[in-house]
C-alpha positions as CSV (number, residue, x, y, z in Angstrom):
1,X,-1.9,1.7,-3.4
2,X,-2.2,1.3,0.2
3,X,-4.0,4.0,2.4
4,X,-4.7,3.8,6.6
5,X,-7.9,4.9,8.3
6,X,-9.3,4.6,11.7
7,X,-11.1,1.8,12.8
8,X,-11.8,2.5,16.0
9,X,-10.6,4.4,18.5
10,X,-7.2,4.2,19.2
11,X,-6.7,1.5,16.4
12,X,-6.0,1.8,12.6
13,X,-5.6,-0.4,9.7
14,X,-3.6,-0.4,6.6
15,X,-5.2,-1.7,3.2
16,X,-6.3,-0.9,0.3
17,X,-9.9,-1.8,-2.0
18,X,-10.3,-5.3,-3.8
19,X,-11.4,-5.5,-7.4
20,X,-15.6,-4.8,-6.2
21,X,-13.9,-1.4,-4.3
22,X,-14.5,-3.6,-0.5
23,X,-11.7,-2.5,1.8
24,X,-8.5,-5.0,2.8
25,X,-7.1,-4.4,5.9
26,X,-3.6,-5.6,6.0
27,X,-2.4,-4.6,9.1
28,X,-3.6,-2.8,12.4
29,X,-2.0,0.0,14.3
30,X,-2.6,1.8,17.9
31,X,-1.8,4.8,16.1
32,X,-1.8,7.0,13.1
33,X,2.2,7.5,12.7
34,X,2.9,4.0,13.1
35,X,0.3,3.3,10.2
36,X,1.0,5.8,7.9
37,X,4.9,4.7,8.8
38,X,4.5,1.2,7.5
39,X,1.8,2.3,4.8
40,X,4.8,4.4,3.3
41,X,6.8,1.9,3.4
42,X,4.3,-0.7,1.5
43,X,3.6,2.2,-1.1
44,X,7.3,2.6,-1.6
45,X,8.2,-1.4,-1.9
46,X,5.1,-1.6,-4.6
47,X,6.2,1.1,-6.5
48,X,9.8,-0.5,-6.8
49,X,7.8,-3.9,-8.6
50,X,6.1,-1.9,-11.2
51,X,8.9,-0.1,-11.9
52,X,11.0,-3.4,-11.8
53,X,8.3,-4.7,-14.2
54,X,7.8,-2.0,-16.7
55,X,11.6,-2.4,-17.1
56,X,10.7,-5.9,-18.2
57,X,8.1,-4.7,-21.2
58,X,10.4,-2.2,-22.6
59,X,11.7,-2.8,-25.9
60,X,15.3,-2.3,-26.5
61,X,16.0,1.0,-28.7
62,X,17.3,-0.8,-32.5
């Protein structure tokens, strides 16, 4: 799941931790709506491939 937070002032990144917890910035923003805008927007397209992959696991009822 991706998150934002500020990295500066007037700049933010959107990322989320690696395996060790370490933070990975995807992108950088000037501001907090355009971040959390486009971090929406990653959280909602990765949500759609797990779902699109569970769908894959299920067994068929029989």
């Amino acid at each position: 799941m991706y998150s934002c937070r500020k990295a500066e002032p007037g700049k933010w990144t959107v990322g989320s931790p690696d395996a060790q917890g370490r933070w990975v910035a995807e992108s950088s923003w000037n501001s907090a709506a355009e971040a959390t805008e486009h971090l929406h927007a990653l959280n909602e397209k990765d949500a759609e491939e797990r779902a699109s992959d569970a769908g894959k696991f299920m067994k068929p009822d029989g």
